[in-house]
MARMARMAR-101987 format. One record per residue (C-alpha): residue in three letters; x, y, z. Coordinates in steps of 0.1 Angstrom, whole numbers. Layout:
MARMARMAR-101987
r code:ALA&east:X&north:Y&up:Z
...
end
This chain:
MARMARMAR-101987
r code:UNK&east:591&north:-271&up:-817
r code:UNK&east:587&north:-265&up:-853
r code:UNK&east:553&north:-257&up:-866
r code:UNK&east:535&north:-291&up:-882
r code:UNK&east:534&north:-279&up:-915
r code:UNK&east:551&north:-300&up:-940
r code:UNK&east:579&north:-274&up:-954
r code:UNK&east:585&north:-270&up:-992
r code:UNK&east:607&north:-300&up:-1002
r code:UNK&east:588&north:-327&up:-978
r code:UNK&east:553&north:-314&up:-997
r code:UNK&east:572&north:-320&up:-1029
r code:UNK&east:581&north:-356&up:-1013
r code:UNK&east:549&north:-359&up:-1004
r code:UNK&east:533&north:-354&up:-1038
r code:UNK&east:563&north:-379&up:-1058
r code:UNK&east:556&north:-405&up:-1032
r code:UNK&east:516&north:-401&up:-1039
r code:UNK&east:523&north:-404&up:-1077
r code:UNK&east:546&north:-429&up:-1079
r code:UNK&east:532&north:-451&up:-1055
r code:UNK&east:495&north:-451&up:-1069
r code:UNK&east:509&north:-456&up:-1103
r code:UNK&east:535&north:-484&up:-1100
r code:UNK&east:528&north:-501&up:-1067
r code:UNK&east:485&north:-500&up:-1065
r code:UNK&east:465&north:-524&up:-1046
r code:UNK&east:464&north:-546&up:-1076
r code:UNK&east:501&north:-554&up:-1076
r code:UNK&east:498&north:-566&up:-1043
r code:UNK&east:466&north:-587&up:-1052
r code:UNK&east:489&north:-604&up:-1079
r code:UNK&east:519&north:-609&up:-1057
r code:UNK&east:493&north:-631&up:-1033
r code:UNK&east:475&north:-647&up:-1058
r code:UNK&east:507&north:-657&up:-1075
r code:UNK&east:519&north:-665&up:-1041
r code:UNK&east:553&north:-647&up:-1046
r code:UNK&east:582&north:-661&up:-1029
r code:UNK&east:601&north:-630&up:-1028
r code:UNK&east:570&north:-612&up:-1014
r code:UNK&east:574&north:-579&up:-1036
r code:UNK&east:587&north:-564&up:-1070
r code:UNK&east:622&north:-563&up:-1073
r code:UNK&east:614&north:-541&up:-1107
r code:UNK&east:594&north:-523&up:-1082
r code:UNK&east:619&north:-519&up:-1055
r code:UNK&east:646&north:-506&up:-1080
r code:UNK&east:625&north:-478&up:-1091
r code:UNK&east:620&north:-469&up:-1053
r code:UNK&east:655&north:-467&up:-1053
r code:UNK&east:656&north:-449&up:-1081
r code:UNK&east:630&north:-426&up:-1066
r code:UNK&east:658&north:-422&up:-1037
r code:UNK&east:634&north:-440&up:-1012
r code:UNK&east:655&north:-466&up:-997
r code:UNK&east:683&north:-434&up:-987
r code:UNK&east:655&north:-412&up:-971
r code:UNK&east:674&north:-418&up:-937
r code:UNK&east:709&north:-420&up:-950
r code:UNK&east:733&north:-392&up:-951
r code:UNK&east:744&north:-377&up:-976
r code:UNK&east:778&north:-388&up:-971
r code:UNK&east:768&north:-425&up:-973
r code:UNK&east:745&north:-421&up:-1005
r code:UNK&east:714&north:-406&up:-992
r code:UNK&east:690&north:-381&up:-991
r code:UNK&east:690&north:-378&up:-953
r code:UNK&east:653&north:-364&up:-956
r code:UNK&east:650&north:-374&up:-918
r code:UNK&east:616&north:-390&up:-902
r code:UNK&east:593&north:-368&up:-914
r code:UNK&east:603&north:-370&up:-950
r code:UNK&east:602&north:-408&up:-949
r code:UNK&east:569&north:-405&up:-930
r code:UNK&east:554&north:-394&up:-962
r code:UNK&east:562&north:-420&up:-980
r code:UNK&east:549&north:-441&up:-959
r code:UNK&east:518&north:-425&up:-957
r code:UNK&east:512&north:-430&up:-993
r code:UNK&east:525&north:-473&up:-992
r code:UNK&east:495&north:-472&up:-968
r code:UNK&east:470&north:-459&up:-987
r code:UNK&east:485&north:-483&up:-1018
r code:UNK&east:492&north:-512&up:-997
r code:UNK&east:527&north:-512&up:-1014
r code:UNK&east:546&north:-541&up:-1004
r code:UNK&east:585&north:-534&up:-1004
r code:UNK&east:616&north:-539&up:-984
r code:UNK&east:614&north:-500&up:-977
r code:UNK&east:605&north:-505&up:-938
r code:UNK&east:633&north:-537&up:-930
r code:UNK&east:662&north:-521&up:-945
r code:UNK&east:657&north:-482&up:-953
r code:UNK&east:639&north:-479&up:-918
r code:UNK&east:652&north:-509&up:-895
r code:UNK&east:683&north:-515&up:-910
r code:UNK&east:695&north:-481&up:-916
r code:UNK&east:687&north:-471&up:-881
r code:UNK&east:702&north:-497&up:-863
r code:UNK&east:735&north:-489&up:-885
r code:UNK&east:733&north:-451&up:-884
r code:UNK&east:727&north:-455&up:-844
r code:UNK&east:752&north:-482&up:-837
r code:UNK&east:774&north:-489&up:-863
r code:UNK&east:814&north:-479&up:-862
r code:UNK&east:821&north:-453&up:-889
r code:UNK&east:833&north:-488&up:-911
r code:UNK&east:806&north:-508&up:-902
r code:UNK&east:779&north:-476&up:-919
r code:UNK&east:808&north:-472&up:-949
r code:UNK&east:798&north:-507&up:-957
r code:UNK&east:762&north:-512&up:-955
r code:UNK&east:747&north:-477&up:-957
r code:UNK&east:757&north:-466&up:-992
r code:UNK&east:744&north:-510&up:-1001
r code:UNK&east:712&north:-503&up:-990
r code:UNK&east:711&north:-466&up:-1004
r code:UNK&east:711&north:-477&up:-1039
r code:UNK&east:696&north:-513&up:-1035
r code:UNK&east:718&north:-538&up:-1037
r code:UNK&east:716&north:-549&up:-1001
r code:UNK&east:686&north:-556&up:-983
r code:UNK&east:688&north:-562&up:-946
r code:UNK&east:662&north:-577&up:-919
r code:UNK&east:666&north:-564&up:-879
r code:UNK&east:656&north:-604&up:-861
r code:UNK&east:642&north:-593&up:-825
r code:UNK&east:613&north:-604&up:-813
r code:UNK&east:609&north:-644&up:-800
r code:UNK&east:575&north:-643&up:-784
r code:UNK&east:543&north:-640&up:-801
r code:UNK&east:538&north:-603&up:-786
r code:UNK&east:562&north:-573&up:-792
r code:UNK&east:588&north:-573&up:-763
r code:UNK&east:620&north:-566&up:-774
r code:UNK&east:636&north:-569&up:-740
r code:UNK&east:623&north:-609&up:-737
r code:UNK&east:661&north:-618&up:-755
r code:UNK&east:668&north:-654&up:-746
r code:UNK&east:692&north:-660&up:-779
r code:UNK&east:724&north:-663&up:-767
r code:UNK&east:760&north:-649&up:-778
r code:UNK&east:788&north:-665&up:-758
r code:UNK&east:824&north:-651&up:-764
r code:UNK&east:847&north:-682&up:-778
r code:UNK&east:879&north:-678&up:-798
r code:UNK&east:882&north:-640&up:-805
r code:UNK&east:844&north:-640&up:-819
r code:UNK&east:810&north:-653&up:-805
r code:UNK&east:786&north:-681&up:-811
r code:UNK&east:752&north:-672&up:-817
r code:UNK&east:718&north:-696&up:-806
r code:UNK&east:682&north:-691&up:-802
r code:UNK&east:652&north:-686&up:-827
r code:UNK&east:637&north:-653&up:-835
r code:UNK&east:602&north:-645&up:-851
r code:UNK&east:583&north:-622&up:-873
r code:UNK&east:616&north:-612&up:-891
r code:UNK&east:602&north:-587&up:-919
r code:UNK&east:616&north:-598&up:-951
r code:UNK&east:638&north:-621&up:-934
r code:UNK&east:638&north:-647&up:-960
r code:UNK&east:650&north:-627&up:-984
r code:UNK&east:678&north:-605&up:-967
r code:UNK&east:713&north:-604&up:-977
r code:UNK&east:719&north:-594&up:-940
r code:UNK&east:707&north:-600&up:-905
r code:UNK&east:707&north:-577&up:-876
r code:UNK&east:701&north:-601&up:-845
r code:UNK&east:696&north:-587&up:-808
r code:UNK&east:712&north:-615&up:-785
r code:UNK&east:720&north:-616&up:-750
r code:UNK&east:757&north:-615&up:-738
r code:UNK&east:752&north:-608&up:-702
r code:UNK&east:730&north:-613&up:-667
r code:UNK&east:719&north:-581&up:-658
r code:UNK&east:698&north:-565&up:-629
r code:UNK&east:672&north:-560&up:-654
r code:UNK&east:657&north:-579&up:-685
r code:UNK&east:675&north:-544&up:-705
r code:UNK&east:705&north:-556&up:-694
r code:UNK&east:732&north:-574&up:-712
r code:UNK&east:720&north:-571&up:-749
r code:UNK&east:743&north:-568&up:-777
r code:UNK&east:730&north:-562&up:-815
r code:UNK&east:750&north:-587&up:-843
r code:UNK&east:759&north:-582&up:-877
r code:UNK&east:745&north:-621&up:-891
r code:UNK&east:751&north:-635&up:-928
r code:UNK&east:718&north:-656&up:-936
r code:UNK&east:739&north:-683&up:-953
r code:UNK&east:767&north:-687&up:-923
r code:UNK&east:767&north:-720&up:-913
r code:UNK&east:740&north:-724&up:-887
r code:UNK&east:717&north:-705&up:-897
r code:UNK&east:680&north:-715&up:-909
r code:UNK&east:654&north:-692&up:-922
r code:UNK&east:619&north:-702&up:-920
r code:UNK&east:596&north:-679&up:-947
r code:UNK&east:563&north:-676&up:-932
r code:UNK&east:533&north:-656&up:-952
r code:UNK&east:514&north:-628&up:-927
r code:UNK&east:475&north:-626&up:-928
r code:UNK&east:482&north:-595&up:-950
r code:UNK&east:499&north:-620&up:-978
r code:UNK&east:533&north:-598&up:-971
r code:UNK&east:563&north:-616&up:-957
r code:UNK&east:584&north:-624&up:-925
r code:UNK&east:607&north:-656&up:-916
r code:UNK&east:613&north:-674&up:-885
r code:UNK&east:654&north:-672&up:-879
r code:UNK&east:667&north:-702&up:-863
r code:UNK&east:702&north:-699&up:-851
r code:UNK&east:723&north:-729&up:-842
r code:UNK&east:762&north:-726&up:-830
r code:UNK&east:766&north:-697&up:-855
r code:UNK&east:803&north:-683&up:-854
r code:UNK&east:804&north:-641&up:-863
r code:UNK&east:838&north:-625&up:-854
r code:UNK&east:841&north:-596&up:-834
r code:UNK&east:839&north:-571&up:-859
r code:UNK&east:804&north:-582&up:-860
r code:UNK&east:790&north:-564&up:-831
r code:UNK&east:774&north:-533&up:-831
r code:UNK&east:775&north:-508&up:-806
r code:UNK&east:787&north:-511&up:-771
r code:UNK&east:789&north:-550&up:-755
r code:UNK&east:760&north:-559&up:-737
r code:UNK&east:743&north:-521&up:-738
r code:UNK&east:724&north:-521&up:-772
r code:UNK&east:694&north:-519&up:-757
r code:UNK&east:692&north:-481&up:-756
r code:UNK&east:698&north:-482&up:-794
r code:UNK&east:670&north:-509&up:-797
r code:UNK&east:645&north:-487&up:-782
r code:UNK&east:661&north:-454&up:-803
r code:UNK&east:652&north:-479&up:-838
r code:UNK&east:619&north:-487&up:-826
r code:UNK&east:609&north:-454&up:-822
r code:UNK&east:619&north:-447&up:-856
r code:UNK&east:599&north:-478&up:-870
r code:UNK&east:571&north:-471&up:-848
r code:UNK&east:570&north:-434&up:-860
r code:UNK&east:566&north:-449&up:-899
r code:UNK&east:545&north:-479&up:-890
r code:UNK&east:520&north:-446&up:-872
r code:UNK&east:522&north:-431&up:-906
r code:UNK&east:514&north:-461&up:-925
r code:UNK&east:484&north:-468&up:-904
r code:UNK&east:475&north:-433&up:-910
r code:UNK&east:477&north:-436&up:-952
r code:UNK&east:456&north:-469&up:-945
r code:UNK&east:430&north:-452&up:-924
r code:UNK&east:426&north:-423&up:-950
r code:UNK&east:418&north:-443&up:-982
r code:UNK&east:399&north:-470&up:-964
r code:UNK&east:375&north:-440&up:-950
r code:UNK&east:379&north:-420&up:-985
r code:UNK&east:365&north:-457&up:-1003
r code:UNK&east:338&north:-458&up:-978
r code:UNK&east:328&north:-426&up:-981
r code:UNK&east:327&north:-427&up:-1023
r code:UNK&east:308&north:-465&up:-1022
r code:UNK&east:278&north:-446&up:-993
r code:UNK&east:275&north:-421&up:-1024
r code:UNK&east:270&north:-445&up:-1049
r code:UNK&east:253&north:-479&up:-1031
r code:UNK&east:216&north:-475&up:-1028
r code:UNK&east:185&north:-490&up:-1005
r code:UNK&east:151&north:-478&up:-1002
r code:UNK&east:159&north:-459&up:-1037
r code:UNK&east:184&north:-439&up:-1019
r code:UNK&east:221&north:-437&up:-1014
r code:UNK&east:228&north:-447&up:-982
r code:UNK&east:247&north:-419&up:-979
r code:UNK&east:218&north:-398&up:-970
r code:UNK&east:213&north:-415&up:-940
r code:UNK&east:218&north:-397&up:-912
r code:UNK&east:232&north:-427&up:-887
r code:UNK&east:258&north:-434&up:-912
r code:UNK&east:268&north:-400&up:-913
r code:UNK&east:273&north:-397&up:-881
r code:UNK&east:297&north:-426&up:-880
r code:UNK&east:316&north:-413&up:-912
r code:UNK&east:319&north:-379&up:-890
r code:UNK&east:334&north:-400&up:-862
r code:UNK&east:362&north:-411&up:-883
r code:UNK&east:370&north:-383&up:-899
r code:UNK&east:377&north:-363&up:-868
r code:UNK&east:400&north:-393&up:-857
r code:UNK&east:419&north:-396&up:-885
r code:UNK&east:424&north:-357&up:-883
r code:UNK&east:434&north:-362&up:-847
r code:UNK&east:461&north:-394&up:-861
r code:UNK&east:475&north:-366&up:-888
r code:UNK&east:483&north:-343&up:-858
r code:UNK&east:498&north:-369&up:-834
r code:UNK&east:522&north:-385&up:-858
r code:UNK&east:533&north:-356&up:-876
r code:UNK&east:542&north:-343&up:-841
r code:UNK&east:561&north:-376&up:-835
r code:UNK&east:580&north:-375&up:-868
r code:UNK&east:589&north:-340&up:-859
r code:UNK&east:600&north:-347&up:-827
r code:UNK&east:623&north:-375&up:-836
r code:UNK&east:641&north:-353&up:-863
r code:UNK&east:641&north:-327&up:-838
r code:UNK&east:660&north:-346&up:-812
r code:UNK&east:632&north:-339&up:-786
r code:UNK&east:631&north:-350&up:-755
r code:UNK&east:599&north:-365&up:-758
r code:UNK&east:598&north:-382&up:-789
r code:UNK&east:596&north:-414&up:-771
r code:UNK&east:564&north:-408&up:-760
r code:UNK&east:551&north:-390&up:-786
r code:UNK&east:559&north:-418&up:-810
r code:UNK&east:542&north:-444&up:-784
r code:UNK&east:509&north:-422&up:-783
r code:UNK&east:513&north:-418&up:-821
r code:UNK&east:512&north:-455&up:-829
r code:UNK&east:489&north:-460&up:-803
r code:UNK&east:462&north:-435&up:-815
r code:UNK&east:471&north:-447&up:-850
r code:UNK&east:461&north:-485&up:-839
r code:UNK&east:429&north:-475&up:-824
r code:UNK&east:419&north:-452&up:-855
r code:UNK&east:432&north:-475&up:-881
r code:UNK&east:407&north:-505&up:-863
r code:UNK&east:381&north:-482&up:-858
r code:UNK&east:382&north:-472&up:-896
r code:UNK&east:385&north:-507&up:-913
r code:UNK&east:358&north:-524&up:-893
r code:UNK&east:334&north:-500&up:-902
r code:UNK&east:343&north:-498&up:-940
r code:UNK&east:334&north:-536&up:-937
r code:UNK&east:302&north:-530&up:-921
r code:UNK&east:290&north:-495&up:-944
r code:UNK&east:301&north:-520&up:-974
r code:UNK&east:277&north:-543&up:-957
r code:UNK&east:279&north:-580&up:-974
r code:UNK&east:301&north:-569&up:-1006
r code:UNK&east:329&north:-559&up:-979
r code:UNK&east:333&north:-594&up:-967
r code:UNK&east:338&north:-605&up:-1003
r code:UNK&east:375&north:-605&up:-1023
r code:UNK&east:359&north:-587&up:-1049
r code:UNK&east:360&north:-550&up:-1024
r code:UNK&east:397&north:-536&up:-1018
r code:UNK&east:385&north:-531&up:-987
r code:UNK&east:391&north:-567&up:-975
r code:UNK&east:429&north:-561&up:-979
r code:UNK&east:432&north:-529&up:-961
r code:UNK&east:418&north:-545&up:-924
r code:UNK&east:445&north:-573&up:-932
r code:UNK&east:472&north:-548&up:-934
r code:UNK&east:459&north:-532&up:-906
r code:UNK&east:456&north:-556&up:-882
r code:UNK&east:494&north:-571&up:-893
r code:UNK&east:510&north:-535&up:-889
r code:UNK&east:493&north:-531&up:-855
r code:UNK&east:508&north:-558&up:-841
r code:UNK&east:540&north:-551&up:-850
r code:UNK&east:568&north:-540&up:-824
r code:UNK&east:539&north:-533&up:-803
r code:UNK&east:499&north:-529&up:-806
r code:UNK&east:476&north:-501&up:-789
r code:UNK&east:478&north:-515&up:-758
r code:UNK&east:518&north:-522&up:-758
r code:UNK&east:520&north:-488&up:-764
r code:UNK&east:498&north:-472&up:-746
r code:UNK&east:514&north:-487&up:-714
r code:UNK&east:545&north:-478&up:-728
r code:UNK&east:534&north:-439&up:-728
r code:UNK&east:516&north:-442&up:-697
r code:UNK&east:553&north:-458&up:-676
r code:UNK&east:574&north:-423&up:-695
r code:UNK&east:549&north:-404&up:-686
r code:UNK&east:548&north:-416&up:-649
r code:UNK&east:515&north:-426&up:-651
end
């Protein structure tokens, strides 16, 4: 295992992603994109430039048009979204979509979406979940073989930035297996085949997902990804991948909640003193600081681990996103309470962070999905 030191060229990642995201995508753009109640849900000028920037290829090889920066690299970027609350299509098609197409996709199927989605002009949404809790194995949308391709029904939900996705990736079941893992197959979808509905709704956090309905929708067979009925395997790869960068996001939200907090205790006074000179207060700043230092370890490690191959990158991610749930709660709650009245007010940034908290938690699994989830691989 690699030290966790950030080497040379993912510091310098590090650093781009921390300029350009607190100069062109700040927590007012995304105040203006809910206030104007964007349909689109982010800035396309914005999302060029991250492609610009060589964001959306961070997982792509070379040899389709990326960077191929692996896990780690994209973990720093985003880091930094979190600590912006940058709203882009970074995490449905250069994390979810790329991975699902690097992982499964035939050496045609990557020629023609990869090198898309490395330089922006496709954006794709992965459509897996149907209950209102993470579990990815739960697939009752159905793909029955008819005429030399397969018909496609059932209804999916939390799609991220399924409403505006020039693709679909959608996880249907195709056989009746011993176990609820069994008999999944992963579909390449256009949005506007016939039979197909996309609902847009708008998340607590003012970003965007969309409800997929899917009615008798024909795909041919060069629409199936991976092995018939045995996708599953590459569903849990992806997630592990996502999970890794929504830990990391959760991380960048954590550290400039707690950073905010910290610079408001110094300047907010009562008594005729800042309230940062009290010592109960500083005792709960000093909590979350050593938590926060503890999420830096644990999803480094995971990043590491999944760009490493390591056979425990599974868990590590789960324990990552986990920890990272627990700290990122921890954190926002009590920036609320230190900001006292003024936190519960639109006026304080800090209102938006434990929205974008509490939406990246939840998705593809919370602390308690995932801390099950470690304790099963571990044998617990």
């Amino acid at each position: 295992m690699a030290a966790l030191v950030l080497n040379d060229e993912q510091q310098m990642l590090k650093d781009a992603a921390k300029r350009f995201m607190s100069e062109s995508a700040p927590v007012s753009q995304l105040r203006a994109l809910r206030d104007n109640r964007d349909e689109t849900g982010f800035s396309r000028e914005l999302w060029n430039s991250m492609v610009e920037m060589g964001f959306a290829g961070t997982l792509i090889p070379e040899a389709f048009g990326g960077s191929e920066f692996g896990n780690v690299g994209m973990g720093q970027i985003f880091e930094q979204a979190g600590r912006n609350l940058s709203a882009s299509p970074l995490f449905s098609s250069g994390v979810l979509g790329v991975s699902t197409i690097l992982l499964a996709g035939t050496d045609e199927q990557k020629q023609q979406v990869l090198p898309s989605i490395a330089d922006g002009s496709l954006l794709v949404a992965l459509a897996l979940d149907e209950k209102p809790r993470h579990a990815p194995a739960h697939v009752h949308t159905t793909a029955q073989s008819r005429d030399g391709g397969f018909v496609l029904n059932g209804r999916k939900t939390f799609v991220v930035d399924g409403h505006v996705a020039n693709l679909l990736i959608v996880s249907a079941r195709t056989g009746v297996g011993d176990k609820d893992a069994d008999g999944i197959s992963l579909f390449l979808v256009e949005p506007d085949a016939v039979g197909v509905k996309i609902e847009r709704t708008i998340m607590a956090d003012s970003r965007n997902a969309a409800i997929v309905h899917l009615d008798h929708v024909k795909v041919s067979e060069a629409a199936l990804l991976g092995q018939f009925d045995q996708d599953f395997d590459v569903l849990e790869k992806v997630l592990d991948i996502a999970n890794a960068q929504l830990a990391a996001e959760l991380l960048g939200i954590a550290q400039e909640a707690f950073e905010r907090t910290v610079a408001y205790m110094q300047e907010r006074k009562q008594f005729g003193v800042v309230i940062g000179s009290f010592q109960g207060l500083q005792h709960r700043a000093a909590h979350m600081f050593s938590e926060i230092e503890l999420v830096k370890s644990v999803v480094l490690k995971a990043l590491v681990a999944l760009d490493e191959g390591d056979q425990e990158a599974s868990a590590l991610v789960s324990l990552s996103k986990a920890k990272a749930c627990e700290v990122a709660e921890l954190v926002t709650n009590e920036a609320i309470q230190m900001h006292g009245g003024m936190g519960m007010t639109d006026e304080f940034d800090v209102g938006l962070f434990i929205k974008r908290a509490r939406v990246v938690q939840q998705l593809l699994g919370d602390y308690r999905f995932h801390a099950d989830r470690f304790a099963r691989l571990r044998g617990y």
